[in-house]
C-alpha positions, 0 to 999 in steps of 0.5 A, a space after each residue: 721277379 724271382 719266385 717267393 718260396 717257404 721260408 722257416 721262422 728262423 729264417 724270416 728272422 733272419 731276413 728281417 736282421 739281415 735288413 737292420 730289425 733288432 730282436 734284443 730284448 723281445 722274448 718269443 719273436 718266432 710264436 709271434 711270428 708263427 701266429 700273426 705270420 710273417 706277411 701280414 706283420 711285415 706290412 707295417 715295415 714302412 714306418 720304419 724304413 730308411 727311405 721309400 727306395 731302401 728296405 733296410 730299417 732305421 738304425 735301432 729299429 726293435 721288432 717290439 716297435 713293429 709289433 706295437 704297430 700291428 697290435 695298435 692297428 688290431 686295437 683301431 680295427 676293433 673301434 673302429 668296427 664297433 662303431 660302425 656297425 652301430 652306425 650300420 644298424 642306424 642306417 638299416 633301421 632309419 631305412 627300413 621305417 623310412 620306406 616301409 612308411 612311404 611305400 609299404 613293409 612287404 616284399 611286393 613293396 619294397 621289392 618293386 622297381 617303382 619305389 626307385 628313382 625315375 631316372 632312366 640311367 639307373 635302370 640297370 643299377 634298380 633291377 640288378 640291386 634288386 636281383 641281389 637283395 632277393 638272393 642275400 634274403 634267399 641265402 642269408 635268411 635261412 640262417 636267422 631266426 627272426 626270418 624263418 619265424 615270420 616266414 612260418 608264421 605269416 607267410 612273409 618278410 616285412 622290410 624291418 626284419 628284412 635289413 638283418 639279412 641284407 649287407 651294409 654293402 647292399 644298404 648304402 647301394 641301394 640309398 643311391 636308387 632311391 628318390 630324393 624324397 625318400 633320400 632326403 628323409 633319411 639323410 635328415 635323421 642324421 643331420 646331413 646332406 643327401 650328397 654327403 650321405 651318398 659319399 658316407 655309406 659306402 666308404 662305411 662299408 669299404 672300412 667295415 669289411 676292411 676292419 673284419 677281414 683284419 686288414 691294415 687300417 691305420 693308413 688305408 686310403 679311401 677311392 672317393 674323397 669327402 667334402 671338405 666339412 666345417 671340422 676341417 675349418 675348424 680345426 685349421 687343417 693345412 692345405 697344400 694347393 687349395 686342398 686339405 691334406 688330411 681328412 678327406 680320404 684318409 682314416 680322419 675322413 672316417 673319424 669326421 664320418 662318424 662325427 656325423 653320423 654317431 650319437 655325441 656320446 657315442 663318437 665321444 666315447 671312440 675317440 677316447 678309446 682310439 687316443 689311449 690307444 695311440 697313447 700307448 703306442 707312442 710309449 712304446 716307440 723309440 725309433 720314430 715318433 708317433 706323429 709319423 703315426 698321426 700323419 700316416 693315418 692323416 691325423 691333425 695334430 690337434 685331433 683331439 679337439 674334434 670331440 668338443 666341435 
């Protein structure tokens, strides 16, 4: 494999035209190009190939409808992280109630590896979760005002304040250790099941950082599969040897995540936002339809009914 080495802006123009992208009619495709870099905008390419084998582009292909995709994904990344980090503040504040009422609100309560489950296997996983919230508080409660106060002022942290601090990343790994009791209590204040909870959490996490560190989003695929739901069902979605093909790892699993886990008019009001979004984008395609789009994001046709379910 040759060696990748710096490339001008005329030159990654050039490279893009010699593969079959046209620039007609697109005014400034280099400060484009110098501001969004080359790299990441030519991550949205495949959409638009001639096959999975050939790099060239369909023939007609605009650098405008690859910018409109790139923007479209900026757009769903901004949904779609402001939606999450409101399931996140949900998720810490149901969490911190739920075991500062069972179990006490002070680090030598929260902190102490008898809270946990009993079970013998998740031992190593306790004292390691453990060992990682006392550094995030230690490093990250240094930077938050609410900390330092009650640090200065009462001499400890109580678990409500505490969760400001700790990674949504920490929060979901930690719903996993806890008993099923406590699991249970939490998982009932959104109406779901502790087993898909468990699946939730984490791959609410694995988007949210996906989402802040501008990676692409629209067809990123999740390591862990949810359970078929009765949204599936209900909205008919096809299967392929007894499995769904959409929503169980694809973006739609997060979209039926969210149904779960948001307020009505909450979810509502972000999946209007994300349809406007893909409305505009399909104005702005010519070469592929937006249904390449709606499959590439594992996107039923029907999608928009899951609001009224």
């Amino acid at each position: 494999m040759g060696k990748k080495i710096f490339k001008t802006i005329d030159e990654q123009i050039e490279i893009l035209k010699n593969k079959g992208l046209s620039f007609d009619n697109f005014e400034n495709p280099d400060d484009v190009l110098v501001r969004e870099n080359y790299f990441f905008l030519n991550g949205y390419r495949h959409l638009f190939l001639k096959s999975k084998n050939d790099s060239a582009f369909i023939e007609g292909t605009n650098f405008s409808e690859l910018y409109a995709l790139f923007s479209f994904d900026r757009q769903l990344r901004n949904i779609l992280f402001k939606n999450i980090l409101i399931v996140e503040n949900n998720v810490k504040s149901i969490y911190s109630y739920v075991i500062s009422k069972n179990h006490g609100y002070k680090e030598s309560s929260y902190l102490d590896s008898s809270i946990f489950t009993k079970d013998q296997h998740k031992v190593r996983q306790i004292n390691d979760l453990i060992r990682k919230m006392k550094r995030q508080i230690k490093v990250n409660g240094k930077q938050h005002n609410a900390t330092k106060h009650y640090i200065q002022n009462y001499g400890y942290l109580p678990l409500w304040i505490v969760v400001k601090v700790l990674s949504f990343g920490i929060i979901s790994e930690v719903y996993s250790i806890l008993t099923k009791d406590d699991q249970e209590e939490i998982a009932s204040y959104f109406n779901t099941k502790v087993e898909n909870l468990l699946i939730y959490l984490p791959v609410l996490s694995n988007y949210r950082n996906l989402c802040a560190h501008e990676d692409i989003c629209y067809e990123h695929k999740s390591l862990t599969s949810i359970y078929p739901t009765l949204y599936h069902s209900l909205l008919e979605i096809p299967k392929i040897d007894e499995e769904y093909i959409y929503g169980l790892n694809d973006l739609f699993s997060l979209i039926i995540i969210l149904k779960s886990v948001l307020r009505k008019e909450d979810f509502s009001a972000c999946m209007n936002e994300i349809s406007y979004e893909l409305d505009v984008l399909g104005g702005k395609l010519h070469t592929i339809n937006i249904s390449k789009v709606l499959d590439r994001m594992g996107f039923p046709p029907n999608y928009k009914e899951i609001i009224r379910l």
